[in-house]
N, C-alpha and C positions, 0 to 999 in steps of 0.2 A: 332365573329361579334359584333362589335360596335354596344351596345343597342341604345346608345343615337343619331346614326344616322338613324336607322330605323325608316319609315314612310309608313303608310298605305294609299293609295289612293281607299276610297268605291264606287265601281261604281253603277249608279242609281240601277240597280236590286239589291242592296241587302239596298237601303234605307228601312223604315218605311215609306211606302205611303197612311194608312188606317190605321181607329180604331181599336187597339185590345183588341180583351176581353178574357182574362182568366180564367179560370175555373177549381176547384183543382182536380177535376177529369179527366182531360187530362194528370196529372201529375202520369200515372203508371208507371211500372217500367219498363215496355217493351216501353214507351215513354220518357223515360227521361235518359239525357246523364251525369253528372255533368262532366264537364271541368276541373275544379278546383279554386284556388281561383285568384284571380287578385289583381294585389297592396296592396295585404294583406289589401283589404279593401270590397272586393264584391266579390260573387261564382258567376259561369259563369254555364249557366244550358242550353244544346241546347233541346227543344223538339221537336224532330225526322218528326210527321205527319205535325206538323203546320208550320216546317222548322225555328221555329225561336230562334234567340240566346237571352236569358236572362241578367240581372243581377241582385241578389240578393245582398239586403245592409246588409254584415251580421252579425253586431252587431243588427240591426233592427229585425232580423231572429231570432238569441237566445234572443231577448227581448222578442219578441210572444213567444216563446216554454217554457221561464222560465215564464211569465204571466200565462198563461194557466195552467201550473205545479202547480203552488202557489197559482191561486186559486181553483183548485179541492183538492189540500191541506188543503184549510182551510174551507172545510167541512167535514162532517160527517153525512151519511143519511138524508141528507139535513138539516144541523144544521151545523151554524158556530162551529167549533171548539175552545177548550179555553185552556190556562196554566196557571197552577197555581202559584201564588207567595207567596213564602216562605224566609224569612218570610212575608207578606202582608206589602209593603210601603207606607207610607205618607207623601201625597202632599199636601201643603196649593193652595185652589183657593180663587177666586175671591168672597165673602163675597156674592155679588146677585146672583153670579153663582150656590154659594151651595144653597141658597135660592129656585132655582130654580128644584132641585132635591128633588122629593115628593116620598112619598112610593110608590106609582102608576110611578112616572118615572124609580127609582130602578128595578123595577119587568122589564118593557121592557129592561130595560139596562143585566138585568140577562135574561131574557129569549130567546129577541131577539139576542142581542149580545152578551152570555156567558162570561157578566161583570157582576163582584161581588165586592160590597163596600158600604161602609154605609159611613156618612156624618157626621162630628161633629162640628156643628153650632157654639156652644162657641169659636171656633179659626179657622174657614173658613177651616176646614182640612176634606180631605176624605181619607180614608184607603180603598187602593186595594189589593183583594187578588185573584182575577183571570180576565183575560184578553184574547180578541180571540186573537188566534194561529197567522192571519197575521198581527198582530201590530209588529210584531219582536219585536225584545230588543228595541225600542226606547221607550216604555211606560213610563219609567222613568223621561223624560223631560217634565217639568213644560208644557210649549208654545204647544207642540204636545198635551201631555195629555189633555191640555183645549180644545184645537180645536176640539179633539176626539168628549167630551165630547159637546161644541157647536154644532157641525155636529151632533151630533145624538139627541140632544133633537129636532132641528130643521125636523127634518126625522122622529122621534116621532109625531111631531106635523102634519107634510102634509099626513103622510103614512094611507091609508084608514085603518080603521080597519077591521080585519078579524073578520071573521062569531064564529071560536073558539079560541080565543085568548091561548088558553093552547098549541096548537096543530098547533100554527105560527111556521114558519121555517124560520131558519134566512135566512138575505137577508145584504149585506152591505149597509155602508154607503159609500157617496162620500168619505167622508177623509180615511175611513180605503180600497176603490178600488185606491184611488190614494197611499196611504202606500204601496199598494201591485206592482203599477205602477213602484215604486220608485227602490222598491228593486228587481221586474224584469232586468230593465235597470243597474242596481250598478253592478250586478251581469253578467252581458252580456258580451259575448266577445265583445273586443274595436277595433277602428279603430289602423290599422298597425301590429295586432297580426296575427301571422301566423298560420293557420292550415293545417292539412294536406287533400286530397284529401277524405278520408273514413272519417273523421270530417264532412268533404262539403258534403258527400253522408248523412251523419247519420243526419243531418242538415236538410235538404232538405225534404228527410222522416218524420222527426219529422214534420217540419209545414204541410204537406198535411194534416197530422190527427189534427191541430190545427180547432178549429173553423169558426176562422178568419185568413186564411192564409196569406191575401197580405198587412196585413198590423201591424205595432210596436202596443207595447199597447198603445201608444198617439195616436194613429188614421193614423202616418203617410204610406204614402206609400212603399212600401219596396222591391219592385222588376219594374224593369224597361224593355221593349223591346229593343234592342240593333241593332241586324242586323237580315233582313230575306234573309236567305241562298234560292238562285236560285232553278230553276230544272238545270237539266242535262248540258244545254249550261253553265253556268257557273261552271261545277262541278270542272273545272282547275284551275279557283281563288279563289274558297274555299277553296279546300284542301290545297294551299299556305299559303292563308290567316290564316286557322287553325294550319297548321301545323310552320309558321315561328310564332305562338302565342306561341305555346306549346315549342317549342324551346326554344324562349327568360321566360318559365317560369310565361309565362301571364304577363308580367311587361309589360301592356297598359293602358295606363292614359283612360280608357275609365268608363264612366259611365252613359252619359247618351245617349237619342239618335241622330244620326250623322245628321249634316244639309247640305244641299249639297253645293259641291264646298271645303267643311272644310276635313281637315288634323287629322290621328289621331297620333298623337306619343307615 
């Protein structure tokens, strides 16, 4: 069969004709079907009771499960975690910037953020020798380092104080939750990569136990409603409709949802 001539015509019963709301707890295992993947760009997920066919963007999918991964990683009994640098590097900043780090900002920079480094004023230079665990390997560049360092004295300054300051638990900053934004997403699987079907199942699994399942660590959306499958009077165009899917290998330009009168190829 000629892929490139096949076309799907969706009759009104299996449009989107009402709001849906999702909820990761319909998402058991005796409700959830994985399809597999489509244009090696979205998992196709039908769930059973609600009748409805999904799609999952799923680079967006491994971006929340490696988010979530990374940052329960980079704590520890609720303490950012840190590594050590060996030997301890120096960086020249900004002459007001080091100005700006007192013994009293040191101590939160160590406590809260299991940063360690003292400041040597005669040459604008500070020496680091440990660093929290989700800065990854970029701590080394000057531009990131400063902004670190920005970002958290600015979060020093608005963060209430706590009642025992000894006994604070670290908490990030914007710049080191967007660090860890970063290398979610670098690390994700990309659009056109091919997985296979138990990838899409193990996938799928992974986000229900995610916090925030429906959506990337940028906030975007990341699963869409696609078709709702009939009752019984249509059971004979679905199982077509499914089955000449599965055939052609899921190769359906589809992603989002159908508008009437429109073609899908």
């Amino acid at each position: 069969m000629d892929k490139k001539s096949v076309k799907y015509r969706i009759g009104n019963q299996f449009r989107i004709k009402r709001s849906t709301c999702l909820d990761k707890n319909i998402f058991r295992p005796d409700n959830v079907r994985i399809i597999g993947q489509a244009n090696n760009q979205v998992i196709l997920c039908l769930l059973i009771e609600q009748r409805l066919l999904l799609t999952f963007d799923q680079h967006a999918v491994h971006e929340r499960i490696r988010y979530e991964q990374l940052l329960n990683a980079s704590f520890h009994q609720g303490f950012l975690s840190g590594q050590i640098i060996k030997p301890p590097f120096e960086i020249q900043m900004p002459q007001q910037l080091c100005q700006q780090i007192t013994d009293e900002i040191l101590d939160k920079f160590h406590r809260q953020l299991n940063t360690r480094m003292t400041v040597r004023l005669t040459d604008s230079t500070i020496i680091v020798s440990n660093v929290p665990t989700c800065f990854g390997h970029n701590f080394h560049h000057p531009g990131l380092f400063q902004d670190f360092l920005i970002d958290a004295i600015r979060y020093f300054d608005s963060e209430q104080q706590p009642s025992n300051p000894q006994s604070s638990p670290g908490r990030m900053t914007p710049f080191l939750v967007e660090q860890v934004r970063t290398r979610s997403c670098r690390g994700a699987i990309r659009f056109n990569e091919q997985i296979s079907r138990y990838e899409c199942e193990e996938m799928i699994q992974a986000l229900t136990a995610c916090r925030s399942s429906f959506r990337c660590a940028h906030g975007r959306v990341l699963v869409k409603p696609l078709l709702y499958i009939g009752q019984a009077q249509e059971t004979e165009q679905r199982n077509r409709l499914m089955n000449e899917a599965w055939q052609r290998n899921f190769q359906l330009a589809v992603v989002t949802v159908v508008e009437p009168k429109k073609t899908i190829k």
